[in-house]
N, C-alpha and C positions, 0 to 999 in steps of 0.2 A: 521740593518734595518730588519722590521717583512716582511713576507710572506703577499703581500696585492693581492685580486682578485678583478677585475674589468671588467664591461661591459660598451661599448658607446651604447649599444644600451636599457637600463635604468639603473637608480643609486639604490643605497642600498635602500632597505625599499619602493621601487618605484612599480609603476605597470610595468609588462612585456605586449610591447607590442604585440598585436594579431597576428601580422604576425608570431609570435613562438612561437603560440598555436597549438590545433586541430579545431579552428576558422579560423584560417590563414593560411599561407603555410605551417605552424608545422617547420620551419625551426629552430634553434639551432642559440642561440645570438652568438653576438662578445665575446669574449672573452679574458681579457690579464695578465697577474701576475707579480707581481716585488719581489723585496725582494728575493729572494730565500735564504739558505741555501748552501754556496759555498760547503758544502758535499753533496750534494743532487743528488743522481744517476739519478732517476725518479722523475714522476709525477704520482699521481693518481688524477680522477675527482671525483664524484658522483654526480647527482642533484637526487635531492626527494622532496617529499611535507608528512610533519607531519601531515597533516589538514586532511586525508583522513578517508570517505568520506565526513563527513562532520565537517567542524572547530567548532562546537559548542556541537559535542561530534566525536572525532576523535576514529577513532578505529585501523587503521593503516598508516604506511608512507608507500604513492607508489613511487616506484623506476622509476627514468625520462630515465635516462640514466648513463653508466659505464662505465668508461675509464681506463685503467692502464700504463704502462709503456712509458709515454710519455715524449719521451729525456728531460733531463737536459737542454737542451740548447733550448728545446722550450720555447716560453715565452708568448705564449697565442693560439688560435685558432678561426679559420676565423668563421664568421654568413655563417651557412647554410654548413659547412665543410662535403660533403658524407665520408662516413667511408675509400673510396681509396684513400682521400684526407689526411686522417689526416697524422700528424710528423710520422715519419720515424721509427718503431717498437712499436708504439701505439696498443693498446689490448683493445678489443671493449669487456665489458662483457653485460648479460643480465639487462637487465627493466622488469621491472610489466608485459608489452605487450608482456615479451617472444622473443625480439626482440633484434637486438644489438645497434640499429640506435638509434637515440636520439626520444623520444617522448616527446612534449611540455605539458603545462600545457591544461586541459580537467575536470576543477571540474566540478561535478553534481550539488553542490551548493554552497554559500557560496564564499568570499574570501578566498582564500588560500595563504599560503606562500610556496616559493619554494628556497629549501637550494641549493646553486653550493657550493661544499666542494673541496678546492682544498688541497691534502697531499705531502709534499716531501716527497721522501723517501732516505734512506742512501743504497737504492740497488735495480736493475734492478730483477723483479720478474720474478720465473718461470713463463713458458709459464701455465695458469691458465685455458688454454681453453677459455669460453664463462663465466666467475664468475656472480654469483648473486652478488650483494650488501654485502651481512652478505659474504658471500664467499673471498671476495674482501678485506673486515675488518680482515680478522684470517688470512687472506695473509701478511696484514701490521703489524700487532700485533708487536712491539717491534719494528721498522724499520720508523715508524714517525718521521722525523728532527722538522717538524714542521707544520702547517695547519692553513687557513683559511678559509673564508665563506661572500659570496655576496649572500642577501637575498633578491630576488624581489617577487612580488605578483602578483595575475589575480583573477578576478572574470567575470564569463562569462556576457555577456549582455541579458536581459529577451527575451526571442521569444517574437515578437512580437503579441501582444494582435489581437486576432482576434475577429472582430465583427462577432456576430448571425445575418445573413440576416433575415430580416422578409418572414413569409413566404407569398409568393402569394395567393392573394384569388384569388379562383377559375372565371375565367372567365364567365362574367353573359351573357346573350344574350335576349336582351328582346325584 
């Protein structure tokens, strides 16, 4: 059986809904994974968005949120999970925003995709501090059992169109 990741709260290739954006409460989907790897020490997470900033000439993927060392024996993670909530030896690293907490999707423009990367690993990682992304990747280098990827999307909703009041003409008095 493959390593599959899943959300109830949208399907592969779907839009994510607003409540876990920076539209919404910004709160962090359900999350759940089957399959595993019966050698699998850990979990690592990553979400990111390649589309950054804009999907029709991307220049970088910003980093959503990083997670490491999350027991073997977890097998997904609650919508909206504060970081004292998470499984039991889980390792919060850095996002884009310099933060450890999950930050939702927030495009400038444009549809975006956003990758949830989920990794076994075949060993429980040093304590890595607070890892970027790329930091988090040369951690696992060689210790991959196996990974997949739940890919949802967001594109924000237009501000809404404001009308030019006309202006007042000047009151006459005759």
């Amino acid at each position: 059986m493959s390593l599959v990741l899943a959300s109830s709260d949208f399907s592969a290739r779907s839009s994510i809904p607003v409540e876990h954006t920076c539209d919404g409460a910004d709160r962090s989907p359900s999350l759940s994974w089957s399959g595993a790897p019966a050698a699998a020490k850990s979990f690592a997470l990553v979400i990111d968005d390649p589309d950054a900033p804009d999907p029709a000439a991307p220049k970088m993927t910003w980093v959503h949120w990083v997670l490491y060392n999350i027991p073997p024996e977890a097998n997904g993670l609650s919508g909206g999970v504060p970081e004292a909530e998470l499984p039991r030896g889980t390792r919060s690293g850095l996002n884009d925003w310099k933060r450890t907490a999950y930050g939702g999707p927030c495009p400038p423009v444009g549809r975006h995709r956003y990758f949830h990367k989920l990794y076994a690993l075949d060993v429980v990682l040093p304590d890595l501090g607070h890892p970027t992304k790329k930091q988090l990747e040369q951690a696992m280098l060689g210790h991959i059992l196996e990974q997949c990827e739940l890919v949802g999307t967001y594109e924000r909703a237009l501000p809404p169109v404001r009308r030019r009041r006309k202006a007042k003409s000047p009151l006459r008095l005759n």
